[in-house]
C-alpha positions in Angstrom: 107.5 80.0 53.1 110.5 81.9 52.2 111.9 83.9 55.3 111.8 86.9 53.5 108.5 86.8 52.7 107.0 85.3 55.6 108.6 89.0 57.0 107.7 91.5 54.0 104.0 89.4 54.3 104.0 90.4 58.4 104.7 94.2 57.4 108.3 94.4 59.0 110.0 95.8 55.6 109.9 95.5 51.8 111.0 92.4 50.7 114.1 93.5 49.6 114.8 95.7 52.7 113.8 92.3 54.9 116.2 90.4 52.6 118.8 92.9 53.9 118.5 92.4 57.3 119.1 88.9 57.0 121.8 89.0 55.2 123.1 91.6 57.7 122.4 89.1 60.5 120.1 90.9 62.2 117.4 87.5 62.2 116.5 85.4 64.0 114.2 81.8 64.0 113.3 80.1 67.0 117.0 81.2 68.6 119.2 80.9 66.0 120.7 83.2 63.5 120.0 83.2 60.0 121.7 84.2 57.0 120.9 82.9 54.1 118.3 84.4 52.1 116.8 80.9 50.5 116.0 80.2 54.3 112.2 78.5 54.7 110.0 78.7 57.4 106.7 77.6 59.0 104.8 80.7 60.0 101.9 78.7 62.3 105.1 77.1 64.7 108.5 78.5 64.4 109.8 82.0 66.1 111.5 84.8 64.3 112.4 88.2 65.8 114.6 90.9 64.2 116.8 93.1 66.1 115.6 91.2 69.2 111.8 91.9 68.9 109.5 89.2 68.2 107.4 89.7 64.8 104.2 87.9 64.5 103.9 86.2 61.5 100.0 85.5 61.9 98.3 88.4 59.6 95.1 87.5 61.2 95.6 87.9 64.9 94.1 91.4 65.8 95.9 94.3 68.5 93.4 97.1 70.0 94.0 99.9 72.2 91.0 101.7 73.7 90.4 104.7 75.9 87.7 103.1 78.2 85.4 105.8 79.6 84.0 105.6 82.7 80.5 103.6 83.6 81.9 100.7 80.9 81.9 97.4 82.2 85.0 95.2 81.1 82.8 92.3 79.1 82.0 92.1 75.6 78.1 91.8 76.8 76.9 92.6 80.1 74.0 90.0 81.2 72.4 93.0 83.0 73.0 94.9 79.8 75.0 97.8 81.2 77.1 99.6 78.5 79.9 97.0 77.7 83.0 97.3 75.3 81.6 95.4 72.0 79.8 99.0 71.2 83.8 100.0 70.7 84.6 96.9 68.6 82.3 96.8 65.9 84.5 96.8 63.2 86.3 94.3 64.5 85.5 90.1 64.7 85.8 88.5 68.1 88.2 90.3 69.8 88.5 90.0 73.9 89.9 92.2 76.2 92.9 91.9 78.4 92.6 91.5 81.6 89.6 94.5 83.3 89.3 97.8 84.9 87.0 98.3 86.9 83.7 100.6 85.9 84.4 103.8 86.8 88.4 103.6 86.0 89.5 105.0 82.4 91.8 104.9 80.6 93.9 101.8 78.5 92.7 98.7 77.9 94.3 96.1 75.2 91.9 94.0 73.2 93.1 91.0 71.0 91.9 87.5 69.7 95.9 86.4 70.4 94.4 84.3 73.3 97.9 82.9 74.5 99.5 86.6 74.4 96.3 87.6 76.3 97.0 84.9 79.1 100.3 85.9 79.3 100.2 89.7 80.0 97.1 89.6 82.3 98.9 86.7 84.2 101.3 88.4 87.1 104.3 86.0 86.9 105.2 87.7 83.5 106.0 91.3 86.0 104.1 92.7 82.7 103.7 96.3 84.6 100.8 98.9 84.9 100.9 102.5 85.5 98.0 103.9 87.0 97.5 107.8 88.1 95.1 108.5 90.5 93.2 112.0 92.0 92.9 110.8 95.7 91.2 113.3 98.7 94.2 114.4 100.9 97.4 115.6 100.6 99.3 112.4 100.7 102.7 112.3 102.9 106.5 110.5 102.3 105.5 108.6 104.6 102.2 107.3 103.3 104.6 106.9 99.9 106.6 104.6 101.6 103.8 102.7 102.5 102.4 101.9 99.3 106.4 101.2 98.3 106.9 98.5 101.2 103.5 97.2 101.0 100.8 95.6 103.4 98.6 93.1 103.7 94.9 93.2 102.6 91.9 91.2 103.3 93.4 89.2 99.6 97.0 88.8 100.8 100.4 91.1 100.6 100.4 93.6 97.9 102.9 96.8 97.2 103.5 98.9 94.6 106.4 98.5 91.8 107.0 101.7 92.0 105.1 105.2 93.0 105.5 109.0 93.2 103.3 111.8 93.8 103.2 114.3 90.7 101.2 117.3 92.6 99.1 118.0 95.7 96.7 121.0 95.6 93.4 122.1 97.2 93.1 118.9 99.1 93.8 116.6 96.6 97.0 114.5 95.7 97.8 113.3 92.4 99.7 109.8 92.4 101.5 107.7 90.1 101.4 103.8 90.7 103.0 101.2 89.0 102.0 97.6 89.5 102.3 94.1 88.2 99.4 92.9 89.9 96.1 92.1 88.5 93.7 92.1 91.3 90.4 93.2 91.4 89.6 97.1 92.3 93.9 96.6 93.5 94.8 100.2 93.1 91.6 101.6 95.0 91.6 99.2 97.6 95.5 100.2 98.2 94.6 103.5 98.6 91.7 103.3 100.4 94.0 101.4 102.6 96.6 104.3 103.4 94.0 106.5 103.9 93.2 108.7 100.7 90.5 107.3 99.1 90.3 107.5 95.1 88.3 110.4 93.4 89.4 109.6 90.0 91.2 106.6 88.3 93.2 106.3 84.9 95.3 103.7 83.9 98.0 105.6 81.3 100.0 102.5 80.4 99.9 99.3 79.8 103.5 97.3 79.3 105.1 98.9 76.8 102.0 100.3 74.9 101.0 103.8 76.2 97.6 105.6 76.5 99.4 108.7 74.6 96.8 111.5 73.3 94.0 108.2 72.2 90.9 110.1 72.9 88.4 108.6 75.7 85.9 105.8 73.8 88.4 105.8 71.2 90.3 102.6 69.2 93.2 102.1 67.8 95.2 99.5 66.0 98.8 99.1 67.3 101.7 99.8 65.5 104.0 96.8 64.3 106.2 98.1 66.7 104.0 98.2 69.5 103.3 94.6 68.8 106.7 93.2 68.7 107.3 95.5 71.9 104.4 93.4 73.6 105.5 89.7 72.4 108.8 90.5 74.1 107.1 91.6 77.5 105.1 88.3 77.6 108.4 86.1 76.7 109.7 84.9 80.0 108.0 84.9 83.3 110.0 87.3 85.8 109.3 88.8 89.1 109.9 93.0 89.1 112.6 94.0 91.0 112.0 95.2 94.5 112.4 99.2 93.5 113.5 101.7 96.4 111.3 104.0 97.6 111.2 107.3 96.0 110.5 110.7 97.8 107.5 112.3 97.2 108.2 116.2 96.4 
């Protein structure tokens, strides 16, 4: 297939406007630059990204964004048939979600049938980070802060926190940001529950590069082209996050 094309057919342009960025230089397949506007590739095995983002050429691989609400379970079908997220997904064919949060967290969750891009941003040697804000009881301290920045080890091995900052403390409560790279089950609760301010309410507000914005809770959306090639880059090369330095609660 004509690069062009292959491009116009993905969604990234016009043809004309796609012919145009290849000509300016501004393509590239599997590494290399390309110029020349007769260029032919195969869509199922080679690589192209413009401007540095990687486009996916598949028309057919499917990219979801849902507000989960709380009491889902993160399973297409629950075997005890608790409320599960297929009721969310009806217009869509086969579709599984990316990685879970737990029942009673809200908040984003990325559903896909792109079953390699799946493994890759659930898995935690890709540093894909997760930003979590949690209502805890307490009014949480620098030092507790610094905890959750230097980390501790749990019944499941050490764990910290990317990065963290408390947004507001009122009436008891604290509100906390949390970013992490890590997977593990019930990981933000647990960590709390840990420094002493167990969790009253749990959202997860980003995921990568893709953002829980104003999507309404037990709502779906399709991501943008942009938001697509934004997540292919975040699952390209395995990384470990930087160690981040603490950051003084205020």
């Amino acid at each position: 297939v004509r690069l062009q094309k292959a491009l116009a057919n993905a969604g990234v342009a016009s043809r004309r406007a796609c012919e145009d960025l290849i000509s300016r230089g501004q393509v590239k397949v599997n590494g290399k630059l390309v110029t020349e506007l007769g260029s032919k590739i195969n869509p199922e095995t080679d690589t192209v990204t413009v401007k540095g983002v990687p486009v996916q050429l598949d028309t057919s691989r499917i990219y979801l964004a849902l507000n989960k609400p709380a009491g889902v379970i993160s399973t297409m079908q629950d075997e005890e048939s608790r409320p599960a997220l297929s009721q969310f997904v009806l217009d869509f064919d086969r579709v599984y979600n990316v990685g879970r949060l737990d029942a009673e967290t809200t908040g984003l969750l990325l559903l896909t049938n792109d079953g390699d891009l799946a493994h890759k941003l659930a898995h935690p040697s890709f540093g894909v980070e997760k930003t979590y804000v949690a209502k805890v009881f307490g009014v949480m301290s620098g030092a507790v802060l610094k905890q959750l920045l230097d980390g501790f080890e749990l019944e499941d091995g050490f764990i910290k926190a990317d990065s963290a900052r408390i947004i507001d403390s009122k009436q008891g409560h604290t509100l906390v940001e949390i970013v992490l790279h890590s997977g593990r089950n019930r990981i933000v609760r647990r960590m709390l529950d840990h420094v002493g301010h167990p969790v009253v309410g749990l959202v997860r507000k980003q995921f990568g590069p893709i953002h829980l914005s104003t999507l309404k809770l037990g709502a779906v959306r399709q991501l943008s082209k942009v938001e697509i090639g934004a997540l292919l880059k975040a699952a390209q090369v395995p990384q470990t996050p930087a160690r981040k330095r603490p950051r003084k609660s205020d």
